[in-house]
CHARMM internal coordinates of N, CA and C (Angstrom, degrees):
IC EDIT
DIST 1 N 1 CA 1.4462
DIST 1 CA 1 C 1.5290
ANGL 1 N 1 CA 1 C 110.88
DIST 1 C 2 N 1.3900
ANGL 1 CA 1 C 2 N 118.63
DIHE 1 N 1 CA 1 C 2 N -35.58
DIST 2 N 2 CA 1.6034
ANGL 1 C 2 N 2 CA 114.93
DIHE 1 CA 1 C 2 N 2 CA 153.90
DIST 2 CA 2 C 1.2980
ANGL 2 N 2 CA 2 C 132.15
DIHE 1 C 2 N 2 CA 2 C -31.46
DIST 2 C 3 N 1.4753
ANGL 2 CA 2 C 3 N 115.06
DIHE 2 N 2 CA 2 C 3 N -32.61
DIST 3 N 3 CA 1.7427
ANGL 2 C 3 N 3 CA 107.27
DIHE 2 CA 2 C 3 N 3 CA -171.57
DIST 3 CA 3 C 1.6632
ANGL 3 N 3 CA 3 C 93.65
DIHE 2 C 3 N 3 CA 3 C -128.94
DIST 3 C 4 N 1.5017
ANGL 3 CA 3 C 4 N 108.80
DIHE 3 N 3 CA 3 C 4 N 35.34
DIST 4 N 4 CA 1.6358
ANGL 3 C 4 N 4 CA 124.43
DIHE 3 CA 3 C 4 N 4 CA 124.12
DIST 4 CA 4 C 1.3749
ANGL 4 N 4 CA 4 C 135.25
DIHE 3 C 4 N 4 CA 4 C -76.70
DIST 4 C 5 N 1.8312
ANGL 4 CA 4 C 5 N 125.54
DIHE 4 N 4 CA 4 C 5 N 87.34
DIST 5 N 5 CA 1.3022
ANGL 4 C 5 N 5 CA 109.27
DIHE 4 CA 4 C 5 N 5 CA 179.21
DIST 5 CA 5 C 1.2138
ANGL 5 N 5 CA 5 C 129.46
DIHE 4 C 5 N 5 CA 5 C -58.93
DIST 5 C 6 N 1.6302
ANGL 5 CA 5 C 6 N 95.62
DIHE 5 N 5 CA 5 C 6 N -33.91
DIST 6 N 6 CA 1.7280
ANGL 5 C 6 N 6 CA 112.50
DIHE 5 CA 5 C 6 N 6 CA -167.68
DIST 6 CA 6 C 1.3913
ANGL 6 N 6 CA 6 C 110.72
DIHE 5 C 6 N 6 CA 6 C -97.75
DIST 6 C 7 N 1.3094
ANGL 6 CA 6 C 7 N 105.56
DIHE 6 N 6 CA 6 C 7 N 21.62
DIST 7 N 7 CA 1.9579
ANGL 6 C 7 N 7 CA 114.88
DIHE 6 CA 6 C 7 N 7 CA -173.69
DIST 7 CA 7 C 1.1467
ANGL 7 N 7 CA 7 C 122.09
DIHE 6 C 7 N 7 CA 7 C 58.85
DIST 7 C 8 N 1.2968
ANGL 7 CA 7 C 8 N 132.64
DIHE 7 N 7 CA 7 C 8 N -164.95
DIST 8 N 8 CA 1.7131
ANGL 7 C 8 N 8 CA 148.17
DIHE 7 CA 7 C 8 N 8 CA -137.98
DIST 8 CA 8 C 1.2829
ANGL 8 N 8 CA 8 C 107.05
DIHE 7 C 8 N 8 CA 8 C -152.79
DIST 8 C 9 N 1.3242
ANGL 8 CA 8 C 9 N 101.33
DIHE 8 N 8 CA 8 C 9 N 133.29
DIST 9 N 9 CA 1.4368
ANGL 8 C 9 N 9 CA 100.88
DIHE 8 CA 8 C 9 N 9 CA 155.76
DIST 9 CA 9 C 1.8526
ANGL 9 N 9 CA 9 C 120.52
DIHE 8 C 9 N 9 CA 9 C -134.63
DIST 9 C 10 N 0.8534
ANGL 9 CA 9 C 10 N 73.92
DIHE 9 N 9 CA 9 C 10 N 160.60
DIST 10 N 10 CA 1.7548
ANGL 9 C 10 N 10 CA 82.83
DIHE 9 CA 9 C 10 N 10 CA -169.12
DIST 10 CA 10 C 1.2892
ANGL 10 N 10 CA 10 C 109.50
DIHE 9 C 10 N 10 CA 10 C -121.48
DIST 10 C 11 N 1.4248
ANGL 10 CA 10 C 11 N 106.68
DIHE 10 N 10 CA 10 C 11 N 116.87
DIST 11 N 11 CA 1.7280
ANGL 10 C 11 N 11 CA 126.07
DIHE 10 CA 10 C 11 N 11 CA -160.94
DIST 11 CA 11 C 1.7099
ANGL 11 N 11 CA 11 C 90.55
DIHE 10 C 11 N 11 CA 11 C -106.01
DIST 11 C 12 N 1.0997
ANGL 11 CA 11 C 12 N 110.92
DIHE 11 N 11 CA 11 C 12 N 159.41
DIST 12 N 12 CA 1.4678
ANGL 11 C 12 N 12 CA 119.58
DIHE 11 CA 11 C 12 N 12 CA 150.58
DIST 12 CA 12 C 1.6241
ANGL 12 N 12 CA 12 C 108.90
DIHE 11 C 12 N 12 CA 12 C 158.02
DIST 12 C 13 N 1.4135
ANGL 12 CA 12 C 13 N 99.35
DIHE 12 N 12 CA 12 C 13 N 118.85
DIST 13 N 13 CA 1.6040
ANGL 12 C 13 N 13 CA 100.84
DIHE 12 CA 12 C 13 N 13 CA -179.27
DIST 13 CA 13 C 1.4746
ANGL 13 N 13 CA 13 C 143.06
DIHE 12 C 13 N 13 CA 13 C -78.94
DIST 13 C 14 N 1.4973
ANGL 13 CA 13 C 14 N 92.35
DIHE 13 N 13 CA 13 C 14 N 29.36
DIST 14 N 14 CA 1.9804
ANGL 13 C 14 N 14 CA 119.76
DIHE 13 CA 13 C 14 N 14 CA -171.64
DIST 14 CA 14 C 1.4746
ANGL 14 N 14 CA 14 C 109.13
DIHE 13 C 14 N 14 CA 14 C 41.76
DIST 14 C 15 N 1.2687
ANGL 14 CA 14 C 15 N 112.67
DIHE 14 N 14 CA 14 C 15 N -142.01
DIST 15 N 15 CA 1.3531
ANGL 14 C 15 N 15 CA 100.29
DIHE 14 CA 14 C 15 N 15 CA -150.50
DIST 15 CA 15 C 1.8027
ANGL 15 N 15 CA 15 C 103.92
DIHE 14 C 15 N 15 CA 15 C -100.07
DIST 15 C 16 N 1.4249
ANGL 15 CA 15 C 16 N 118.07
DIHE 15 N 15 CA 15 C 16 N 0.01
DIST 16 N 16 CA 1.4195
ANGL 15 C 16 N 16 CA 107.62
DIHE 15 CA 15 C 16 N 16 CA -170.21
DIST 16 CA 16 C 1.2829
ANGL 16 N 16 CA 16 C 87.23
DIHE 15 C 16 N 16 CA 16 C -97.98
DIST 16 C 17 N 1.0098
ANGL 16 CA 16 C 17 N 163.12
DIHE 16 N 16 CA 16 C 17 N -14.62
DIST 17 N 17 CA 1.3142
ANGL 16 C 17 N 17 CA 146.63
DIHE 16 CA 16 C 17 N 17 CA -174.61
DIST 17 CA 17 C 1.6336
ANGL 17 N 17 CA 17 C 119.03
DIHE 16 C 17 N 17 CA 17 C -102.14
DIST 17 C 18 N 1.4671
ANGL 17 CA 17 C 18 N 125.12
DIHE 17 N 17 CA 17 C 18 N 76.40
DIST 18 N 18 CA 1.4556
ANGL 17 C 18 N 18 CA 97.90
DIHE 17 CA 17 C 18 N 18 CA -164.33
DIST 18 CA 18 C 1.7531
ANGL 18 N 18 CA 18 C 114.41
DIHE 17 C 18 N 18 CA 18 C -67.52
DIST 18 C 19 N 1.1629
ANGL 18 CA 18 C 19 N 89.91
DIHE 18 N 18 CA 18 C 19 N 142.66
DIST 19 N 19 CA 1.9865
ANGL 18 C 19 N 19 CA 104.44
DIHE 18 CA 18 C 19 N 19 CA 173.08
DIST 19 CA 19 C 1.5419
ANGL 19 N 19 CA 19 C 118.04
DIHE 18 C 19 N 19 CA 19 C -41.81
DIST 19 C 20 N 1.7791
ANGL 19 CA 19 C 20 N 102.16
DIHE 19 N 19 CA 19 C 20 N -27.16
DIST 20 N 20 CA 1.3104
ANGL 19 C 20 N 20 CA 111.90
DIHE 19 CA 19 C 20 N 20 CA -164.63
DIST 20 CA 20 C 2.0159
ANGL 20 N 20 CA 20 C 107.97
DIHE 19 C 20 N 20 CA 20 C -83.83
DIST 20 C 21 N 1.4758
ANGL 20 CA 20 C 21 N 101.21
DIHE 20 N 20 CA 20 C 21 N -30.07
DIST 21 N 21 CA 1.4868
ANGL 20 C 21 N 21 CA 99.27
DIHE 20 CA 20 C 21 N 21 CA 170.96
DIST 21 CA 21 C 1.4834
ANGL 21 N 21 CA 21 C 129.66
DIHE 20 C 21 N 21 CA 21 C -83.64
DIST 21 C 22 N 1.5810
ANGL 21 CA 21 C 22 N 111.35
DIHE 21 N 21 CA 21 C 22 N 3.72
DIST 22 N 22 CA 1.1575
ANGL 21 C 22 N 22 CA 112.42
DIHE 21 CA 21 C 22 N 22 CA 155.66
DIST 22 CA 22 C 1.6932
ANGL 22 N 22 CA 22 C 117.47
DIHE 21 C 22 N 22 CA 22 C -56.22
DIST 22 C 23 N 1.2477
ANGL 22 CA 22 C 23 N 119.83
DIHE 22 N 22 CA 22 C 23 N -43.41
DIST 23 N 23 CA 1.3909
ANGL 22 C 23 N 23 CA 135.89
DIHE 22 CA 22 C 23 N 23 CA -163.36
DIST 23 CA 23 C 1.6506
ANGL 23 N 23 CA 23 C 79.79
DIHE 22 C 23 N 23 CA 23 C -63.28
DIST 23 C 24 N 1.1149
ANGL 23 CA 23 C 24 N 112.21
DIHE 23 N 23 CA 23 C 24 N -80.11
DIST 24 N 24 CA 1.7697
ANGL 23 C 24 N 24 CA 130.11
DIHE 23 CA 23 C 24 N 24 CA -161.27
DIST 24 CA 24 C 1.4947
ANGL 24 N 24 CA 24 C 92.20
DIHE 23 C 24 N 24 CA 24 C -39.33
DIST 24 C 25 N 1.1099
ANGL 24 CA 24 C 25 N 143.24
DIHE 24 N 24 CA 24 C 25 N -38.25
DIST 25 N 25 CA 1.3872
ANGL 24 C 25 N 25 CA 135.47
DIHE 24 CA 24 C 25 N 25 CA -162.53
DIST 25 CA 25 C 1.4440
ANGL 25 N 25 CA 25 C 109.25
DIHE 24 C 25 N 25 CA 25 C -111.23
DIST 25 C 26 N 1.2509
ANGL 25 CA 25 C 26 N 101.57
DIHE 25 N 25 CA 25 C 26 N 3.58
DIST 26 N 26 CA 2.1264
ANGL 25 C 26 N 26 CA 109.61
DIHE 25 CA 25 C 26 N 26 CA 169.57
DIST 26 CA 26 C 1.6677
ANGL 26 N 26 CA 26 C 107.94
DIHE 25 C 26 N 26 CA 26 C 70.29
DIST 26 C 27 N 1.6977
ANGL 26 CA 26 C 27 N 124.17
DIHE 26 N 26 CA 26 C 27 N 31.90
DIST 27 N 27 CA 1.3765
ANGL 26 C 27 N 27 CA 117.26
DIHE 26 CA 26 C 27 N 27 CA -159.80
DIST 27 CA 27 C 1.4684
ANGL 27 N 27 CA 27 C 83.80
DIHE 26 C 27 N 27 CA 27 C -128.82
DIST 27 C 28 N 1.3646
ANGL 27 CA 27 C 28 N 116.43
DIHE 27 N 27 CA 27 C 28 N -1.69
DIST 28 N 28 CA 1.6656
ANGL 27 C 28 N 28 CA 108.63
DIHE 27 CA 27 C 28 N 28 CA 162.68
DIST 28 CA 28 C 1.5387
ANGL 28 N 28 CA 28 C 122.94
DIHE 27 C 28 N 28 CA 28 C -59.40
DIST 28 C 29 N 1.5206
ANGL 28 CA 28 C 29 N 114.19
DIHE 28 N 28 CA 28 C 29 N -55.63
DIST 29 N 29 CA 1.3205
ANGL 28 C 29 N 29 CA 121.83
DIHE 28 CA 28 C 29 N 29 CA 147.60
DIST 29 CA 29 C 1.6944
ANGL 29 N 29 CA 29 C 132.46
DIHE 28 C 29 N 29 CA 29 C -10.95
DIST 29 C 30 N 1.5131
ANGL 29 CA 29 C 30 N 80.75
DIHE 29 N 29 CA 29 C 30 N -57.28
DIST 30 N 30 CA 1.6559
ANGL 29 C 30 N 30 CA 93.07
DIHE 29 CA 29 C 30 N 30 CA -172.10
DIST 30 CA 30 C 1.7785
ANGL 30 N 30 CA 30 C 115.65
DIHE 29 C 30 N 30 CA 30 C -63.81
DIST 30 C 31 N 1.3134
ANGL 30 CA 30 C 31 N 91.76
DIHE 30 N 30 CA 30 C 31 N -49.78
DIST 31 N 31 CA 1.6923
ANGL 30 C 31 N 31 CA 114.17
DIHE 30 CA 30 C 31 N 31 CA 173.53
DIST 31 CA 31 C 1.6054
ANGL 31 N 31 CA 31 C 113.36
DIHE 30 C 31 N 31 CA 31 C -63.60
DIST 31 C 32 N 1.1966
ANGL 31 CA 31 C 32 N 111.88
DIHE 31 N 31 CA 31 C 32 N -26.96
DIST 32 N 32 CA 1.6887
ANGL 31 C 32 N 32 CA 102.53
DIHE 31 CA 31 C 32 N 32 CA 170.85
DIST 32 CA 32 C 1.8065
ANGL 32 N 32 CA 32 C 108.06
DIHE 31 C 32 N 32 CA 32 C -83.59
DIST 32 C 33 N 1.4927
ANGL 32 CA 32 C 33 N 102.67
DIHE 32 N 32 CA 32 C 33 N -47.56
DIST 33 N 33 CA 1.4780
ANGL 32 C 33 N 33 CA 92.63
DIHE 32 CA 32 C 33 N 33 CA 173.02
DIST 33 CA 33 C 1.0499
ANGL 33 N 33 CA 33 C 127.71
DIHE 32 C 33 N 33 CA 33 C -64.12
DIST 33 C 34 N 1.4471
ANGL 33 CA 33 C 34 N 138.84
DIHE 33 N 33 CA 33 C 34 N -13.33
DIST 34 N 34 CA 1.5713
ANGL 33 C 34 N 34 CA 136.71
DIHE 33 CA 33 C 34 N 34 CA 139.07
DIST 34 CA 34 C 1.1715
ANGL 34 N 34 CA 34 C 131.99
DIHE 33 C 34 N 34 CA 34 C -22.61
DIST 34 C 35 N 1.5757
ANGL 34 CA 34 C 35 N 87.49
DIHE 34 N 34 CA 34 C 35 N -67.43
DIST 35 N 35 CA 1.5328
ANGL 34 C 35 N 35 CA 113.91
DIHE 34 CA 34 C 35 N 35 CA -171.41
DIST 35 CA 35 C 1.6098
ANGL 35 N 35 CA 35 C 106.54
DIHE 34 C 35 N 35 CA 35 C -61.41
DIST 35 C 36 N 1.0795
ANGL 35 CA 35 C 36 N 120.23
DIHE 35 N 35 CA 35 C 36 N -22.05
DIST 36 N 36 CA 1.4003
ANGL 35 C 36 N 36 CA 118.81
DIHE 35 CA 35 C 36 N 36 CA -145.55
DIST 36 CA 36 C 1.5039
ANGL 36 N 36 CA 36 C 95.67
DIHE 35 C 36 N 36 CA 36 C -97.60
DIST 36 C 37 N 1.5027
ANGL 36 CA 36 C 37 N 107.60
DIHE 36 N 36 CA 36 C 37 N -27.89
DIST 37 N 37 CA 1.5630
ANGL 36 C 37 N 37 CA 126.11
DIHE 36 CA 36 C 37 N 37 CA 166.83
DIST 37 CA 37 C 1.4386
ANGL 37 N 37 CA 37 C 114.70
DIHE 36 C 37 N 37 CA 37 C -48.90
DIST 37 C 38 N 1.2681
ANGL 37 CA 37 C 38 N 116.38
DIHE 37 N 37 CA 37 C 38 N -47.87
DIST 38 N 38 CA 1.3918
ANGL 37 C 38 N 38 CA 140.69
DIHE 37 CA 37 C 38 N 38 CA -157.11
DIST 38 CA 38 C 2.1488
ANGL 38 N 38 CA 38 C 101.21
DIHE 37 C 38 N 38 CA 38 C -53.48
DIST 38 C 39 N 0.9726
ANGL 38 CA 38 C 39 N 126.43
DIHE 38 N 38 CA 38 C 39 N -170.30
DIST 39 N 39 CA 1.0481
ANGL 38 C 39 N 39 CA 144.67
DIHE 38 CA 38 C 39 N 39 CA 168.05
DIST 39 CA 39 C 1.5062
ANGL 39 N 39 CA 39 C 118.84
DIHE 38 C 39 N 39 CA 39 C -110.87
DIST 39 C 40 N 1.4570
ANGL 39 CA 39 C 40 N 95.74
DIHE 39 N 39 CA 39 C 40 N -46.43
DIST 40 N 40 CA 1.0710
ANGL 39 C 40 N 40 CA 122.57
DIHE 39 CA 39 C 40 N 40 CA -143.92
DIST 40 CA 40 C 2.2870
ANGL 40 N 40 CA 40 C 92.11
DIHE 39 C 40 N 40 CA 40 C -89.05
DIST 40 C 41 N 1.2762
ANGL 40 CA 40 C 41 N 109.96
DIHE 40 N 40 CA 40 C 41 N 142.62
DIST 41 N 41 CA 1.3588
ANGL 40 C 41 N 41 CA 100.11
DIHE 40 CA 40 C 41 N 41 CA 169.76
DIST 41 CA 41 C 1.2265
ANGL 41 N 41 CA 41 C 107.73
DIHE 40 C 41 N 41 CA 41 C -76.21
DIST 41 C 42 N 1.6621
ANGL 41 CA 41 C 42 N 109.82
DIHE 41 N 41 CA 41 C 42 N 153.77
DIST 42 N 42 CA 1.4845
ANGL 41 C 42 N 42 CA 107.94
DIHE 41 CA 41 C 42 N 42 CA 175.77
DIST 42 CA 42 C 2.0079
ANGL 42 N 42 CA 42 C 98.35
DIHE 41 C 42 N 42 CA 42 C -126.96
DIST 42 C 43 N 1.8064
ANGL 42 CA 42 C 43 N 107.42
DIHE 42 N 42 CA 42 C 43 N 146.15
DIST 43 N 43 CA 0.7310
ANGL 42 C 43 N 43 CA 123.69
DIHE 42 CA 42 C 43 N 43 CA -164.53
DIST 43 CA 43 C 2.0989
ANGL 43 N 43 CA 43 C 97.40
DIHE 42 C 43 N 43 CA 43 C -121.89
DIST 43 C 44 N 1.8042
ANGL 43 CA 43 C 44 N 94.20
DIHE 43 N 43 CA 43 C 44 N 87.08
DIST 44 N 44 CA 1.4994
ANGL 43 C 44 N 44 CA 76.25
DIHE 43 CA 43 C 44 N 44 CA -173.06
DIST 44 CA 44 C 1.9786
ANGL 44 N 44 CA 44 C 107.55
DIHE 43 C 44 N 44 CA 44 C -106.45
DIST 44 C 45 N 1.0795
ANGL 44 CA 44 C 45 N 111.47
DIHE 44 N 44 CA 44 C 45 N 162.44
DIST 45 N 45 CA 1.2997
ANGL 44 C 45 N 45 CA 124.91
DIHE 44 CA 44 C 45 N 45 CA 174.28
DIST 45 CA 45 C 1.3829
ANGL 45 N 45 CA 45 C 114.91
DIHE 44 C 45 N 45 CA 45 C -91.59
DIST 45 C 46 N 0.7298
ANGL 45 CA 45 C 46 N 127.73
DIHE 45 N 45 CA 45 C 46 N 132.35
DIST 46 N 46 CA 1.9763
ANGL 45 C 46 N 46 CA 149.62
DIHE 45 CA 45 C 46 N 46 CA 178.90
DIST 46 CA 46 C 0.9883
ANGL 46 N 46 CA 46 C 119.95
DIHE 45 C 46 N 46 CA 46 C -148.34
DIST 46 C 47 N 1.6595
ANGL 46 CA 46 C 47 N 121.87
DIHE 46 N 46 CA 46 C 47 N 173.49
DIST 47 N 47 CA 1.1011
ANGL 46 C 47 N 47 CA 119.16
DIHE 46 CA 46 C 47 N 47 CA -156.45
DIST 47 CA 47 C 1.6806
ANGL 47 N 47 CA 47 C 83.68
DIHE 46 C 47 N 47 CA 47 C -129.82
DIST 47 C 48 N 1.6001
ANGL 47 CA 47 C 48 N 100.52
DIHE 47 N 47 CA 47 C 48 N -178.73
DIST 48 N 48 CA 1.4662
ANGL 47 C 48 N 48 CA 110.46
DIHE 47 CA 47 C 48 N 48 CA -150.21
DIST 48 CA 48 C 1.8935
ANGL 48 N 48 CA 48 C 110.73
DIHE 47 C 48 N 48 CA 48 C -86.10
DIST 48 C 49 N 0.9674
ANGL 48 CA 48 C 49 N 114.37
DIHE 48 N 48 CA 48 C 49 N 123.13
DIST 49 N 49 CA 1.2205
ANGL 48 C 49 N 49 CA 133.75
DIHE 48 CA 48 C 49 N 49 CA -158.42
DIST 49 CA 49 C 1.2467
ANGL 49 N 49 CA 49 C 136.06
DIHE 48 C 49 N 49 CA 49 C 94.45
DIST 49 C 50 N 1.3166
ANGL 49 CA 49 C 50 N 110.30
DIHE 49 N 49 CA 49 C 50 N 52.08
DIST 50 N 50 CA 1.7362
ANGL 49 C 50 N 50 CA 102.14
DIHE 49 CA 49 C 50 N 50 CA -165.34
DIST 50 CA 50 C 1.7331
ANGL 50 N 50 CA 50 C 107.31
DIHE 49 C 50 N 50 CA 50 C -116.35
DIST 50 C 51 N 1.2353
ANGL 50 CA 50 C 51 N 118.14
DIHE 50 N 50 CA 50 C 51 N 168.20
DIST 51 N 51 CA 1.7150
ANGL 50 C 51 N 51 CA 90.98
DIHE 50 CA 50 C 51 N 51 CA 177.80
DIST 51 CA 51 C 1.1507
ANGL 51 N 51 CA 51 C 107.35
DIHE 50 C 51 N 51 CA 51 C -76.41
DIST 51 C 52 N 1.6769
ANGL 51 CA 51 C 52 N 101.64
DIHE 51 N 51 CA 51 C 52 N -175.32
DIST 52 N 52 CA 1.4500
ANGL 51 C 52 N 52 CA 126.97
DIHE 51 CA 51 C 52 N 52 CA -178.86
DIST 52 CA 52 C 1.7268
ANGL 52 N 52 CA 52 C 117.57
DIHE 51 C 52 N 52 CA 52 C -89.38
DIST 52 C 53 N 1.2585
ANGL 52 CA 52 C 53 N 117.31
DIHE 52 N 52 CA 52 C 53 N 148.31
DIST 53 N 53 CA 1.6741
ANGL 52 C 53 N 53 CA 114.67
DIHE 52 CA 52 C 53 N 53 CA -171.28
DIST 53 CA 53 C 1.6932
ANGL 53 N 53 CA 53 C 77.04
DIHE 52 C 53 N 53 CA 53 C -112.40
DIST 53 C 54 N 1.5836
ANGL 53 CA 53 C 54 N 107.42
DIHE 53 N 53 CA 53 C 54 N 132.08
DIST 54 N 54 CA 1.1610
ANGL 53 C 54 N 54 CA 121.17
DIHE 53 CA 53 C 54 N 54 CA 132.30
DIST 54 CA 54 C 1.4920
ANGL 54 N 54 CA 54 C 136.94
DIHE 53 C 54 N 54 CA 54 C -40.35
DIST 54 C 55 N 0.9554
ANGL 54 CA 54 C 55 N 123.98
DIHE 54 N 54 CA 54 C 55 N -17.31
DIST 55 N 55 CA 1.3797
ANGL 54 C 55 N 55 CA 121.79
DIHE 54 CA 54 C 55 N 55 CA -171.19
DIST 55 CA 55 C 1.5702
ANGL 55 N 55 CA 55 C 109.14
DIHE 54 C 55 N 55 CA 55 C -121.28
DIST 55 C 56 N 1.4611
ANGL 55 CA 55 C 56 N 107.12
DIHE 55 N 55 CA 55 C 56 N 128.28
DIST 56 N 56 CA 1.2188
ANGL 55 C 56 N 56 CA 128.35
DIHE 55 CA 55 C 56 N 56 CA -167.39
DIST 56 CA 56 C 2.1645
ANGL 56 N 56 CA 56 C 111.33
DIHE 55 C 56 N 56 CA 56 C -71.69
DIST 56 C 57 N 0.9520
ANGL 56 CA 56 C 57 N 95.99
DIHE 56 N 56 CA 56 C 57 N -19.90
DIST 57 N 57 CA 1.7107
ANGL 56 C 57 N 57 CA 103.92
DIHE 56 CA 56 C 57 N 57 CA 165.19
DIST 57 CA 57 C 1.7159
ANGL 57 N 57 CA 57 C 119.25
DIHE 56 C 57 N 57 CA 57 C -87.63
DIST 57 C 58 N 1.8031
ANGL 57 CA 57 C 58 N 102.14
DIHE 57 N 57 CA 57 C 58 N -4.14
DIST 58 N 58 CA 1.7898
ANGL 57 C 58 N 58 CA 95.65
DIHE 57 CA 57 C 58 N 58 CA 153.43
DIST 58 CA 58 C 1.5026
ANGL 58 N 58 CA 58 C 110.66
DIHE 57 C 58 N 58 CA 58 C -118.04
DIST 58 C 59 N 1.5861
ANGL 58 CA 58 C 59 N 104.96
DIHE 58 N 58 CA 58 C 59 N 135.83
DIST 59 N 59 CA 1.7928
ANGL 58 C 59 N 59 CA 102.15
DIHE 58 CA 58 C 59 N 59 CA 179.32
DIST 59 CA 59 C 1.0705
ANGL 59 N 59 CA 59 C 93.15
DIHE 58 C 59 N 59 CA 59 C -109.89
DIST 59 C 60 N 1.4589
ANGL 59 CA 59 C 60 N 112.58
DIHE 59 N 59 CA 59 C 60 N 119.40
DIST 60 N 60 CA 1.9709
ANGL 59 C 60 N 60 CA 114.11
DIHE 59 CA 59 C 60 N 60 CA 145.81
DIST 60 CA 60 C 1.2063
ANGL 60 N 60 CA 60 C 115.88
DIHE 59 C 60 N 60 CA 60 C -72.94
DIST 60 C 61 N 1.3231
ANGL 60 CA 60 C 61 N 104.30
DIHE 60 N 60 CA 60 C 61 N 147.71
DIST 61 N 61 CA 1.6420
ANGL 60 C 61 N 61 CA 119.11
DIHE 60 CA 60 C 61 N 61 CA 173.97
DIST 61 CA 61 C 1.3734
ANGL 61 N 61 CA 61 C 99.01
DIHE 60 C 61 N 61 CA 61 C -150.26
DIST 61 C 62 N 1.3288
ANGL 61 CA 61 C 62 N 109.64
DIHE 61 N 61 CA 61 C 62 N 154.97
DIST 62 N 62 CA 1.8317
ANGL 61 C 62 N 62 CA 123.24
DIHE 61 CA 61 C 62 N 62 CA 148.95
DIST 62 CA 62 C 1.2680
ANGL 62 N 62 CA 62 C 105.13
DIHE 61 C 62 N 62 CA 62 C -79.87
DIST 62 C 63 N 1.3438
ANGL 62 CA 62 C 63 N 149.01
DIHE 62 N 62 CA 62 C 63 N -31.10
DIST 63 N 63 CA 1.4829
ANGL 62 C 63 N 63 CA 144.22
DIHE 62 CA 62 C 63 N 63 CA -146.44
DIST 63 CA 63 C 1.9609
ANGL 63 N 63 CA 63 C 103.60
DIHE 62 C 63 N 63 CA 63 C -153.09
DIST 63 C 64 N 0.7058
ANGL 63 CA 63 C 64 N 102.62
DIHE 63 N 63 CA 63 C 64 N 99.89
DIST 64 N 64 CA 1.3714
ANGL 63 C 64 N 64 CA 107.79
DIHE 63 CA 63 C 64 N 64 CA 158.31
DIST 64 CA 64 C 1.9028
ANGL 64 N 64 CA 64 C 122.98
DIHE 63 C 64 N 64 CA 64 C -120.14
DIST 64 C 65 N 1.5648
ANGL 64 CA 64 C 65 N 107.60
DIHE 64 N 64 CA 64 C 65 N 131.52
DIST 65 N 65 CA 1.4934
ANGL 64 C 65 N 65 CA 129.10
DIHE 64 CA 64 C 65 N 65 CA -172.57
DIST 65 CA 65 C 2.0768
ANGL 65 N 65 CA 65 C 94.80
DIHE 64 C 65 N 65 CA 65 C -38.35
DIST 65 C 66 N 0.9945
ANGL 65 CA 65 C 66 N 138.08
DIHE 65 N 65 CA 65 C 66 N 47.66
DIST 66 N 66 CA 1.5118
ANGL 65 C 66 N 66 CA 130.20
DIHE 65 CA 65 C 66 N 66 CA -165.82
DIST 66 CA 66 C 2.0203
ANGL 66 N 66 CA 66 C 112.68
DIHE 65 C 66 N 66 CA 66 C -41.28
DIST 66 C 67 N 1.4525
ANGL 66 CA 66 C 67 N 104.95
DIHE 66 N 66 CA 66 C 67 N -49.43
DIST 67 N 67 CA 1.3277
ANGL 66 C 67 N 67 CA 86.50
DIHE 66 CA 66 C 67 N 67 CA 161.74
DIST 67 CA 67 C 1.2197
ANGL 67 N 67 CA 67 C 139.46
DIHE 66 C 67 N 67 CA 67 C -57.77
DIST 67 C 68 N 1.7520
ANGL 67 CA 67 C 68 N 107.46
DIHE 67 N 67 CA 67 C 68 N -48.82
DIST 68 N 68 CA 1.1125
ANGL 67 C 68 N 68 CA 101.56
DIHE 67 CA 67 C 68 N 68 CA 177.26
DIST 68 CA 68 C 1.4729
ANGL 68 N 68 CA 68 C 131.77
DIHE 67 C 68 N 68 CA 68 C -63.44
DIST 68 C 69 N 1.6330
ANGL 68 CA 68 C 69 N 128.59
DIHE 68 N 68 CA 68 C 69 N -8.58
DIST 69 N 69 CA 0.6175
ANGL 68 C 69 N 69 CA 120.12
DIHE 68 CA 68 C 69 N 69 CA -152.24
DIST 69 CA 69 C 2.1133
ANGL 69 N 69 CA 69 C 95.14
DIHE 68 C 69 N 69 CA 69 C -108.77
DIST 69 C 70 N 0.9260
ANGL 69 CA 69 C 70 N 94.45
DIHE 69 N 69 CA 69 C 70 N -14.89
DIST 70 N 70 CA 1.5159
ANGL 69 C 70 N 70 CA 118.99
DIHE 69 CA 69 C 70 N 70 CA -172.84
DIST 70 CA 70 C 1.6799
ANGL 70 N 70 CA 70 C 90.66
DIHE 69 C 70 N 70 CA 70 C -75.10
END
COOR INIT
IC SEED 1 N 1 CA 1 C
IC BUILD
């Protein structure tokens, strides 16, 4: 998050939304091309098997430190 000028954000749709039915409903797409708009890096949470984003200013994870990062 240091060699963020324009800061972070931290996406993740807790537990009622799984990450995985974005894909199934074609709104995964949508959310990377946002993001990708953004300036800002985005730090999103998903669950295990999802694709890969080309672009090095979105990180997937299953687990991110949430306090610490908050």
């Amino acid at each position: 998050m240091d060699d963020a000028p324009d800061g972070v954000i931290y996406f993740s749709l807790g537990s009622v939304i799984k990450p995985q039915m974005l894909v199934e409903m074609g709104k995964f797409d949508i959310f990377v091309k946002v993001f990708k708009s953004l300036k800002q890096k985005v730090m999103w949470k998903v669950g295990e098997g999802m694709p890969p984003v080309d672009d090095p200013k979105i990180k997937l994870q299953t687990w991110f430190p949430q306090q610490g990062i908050l």
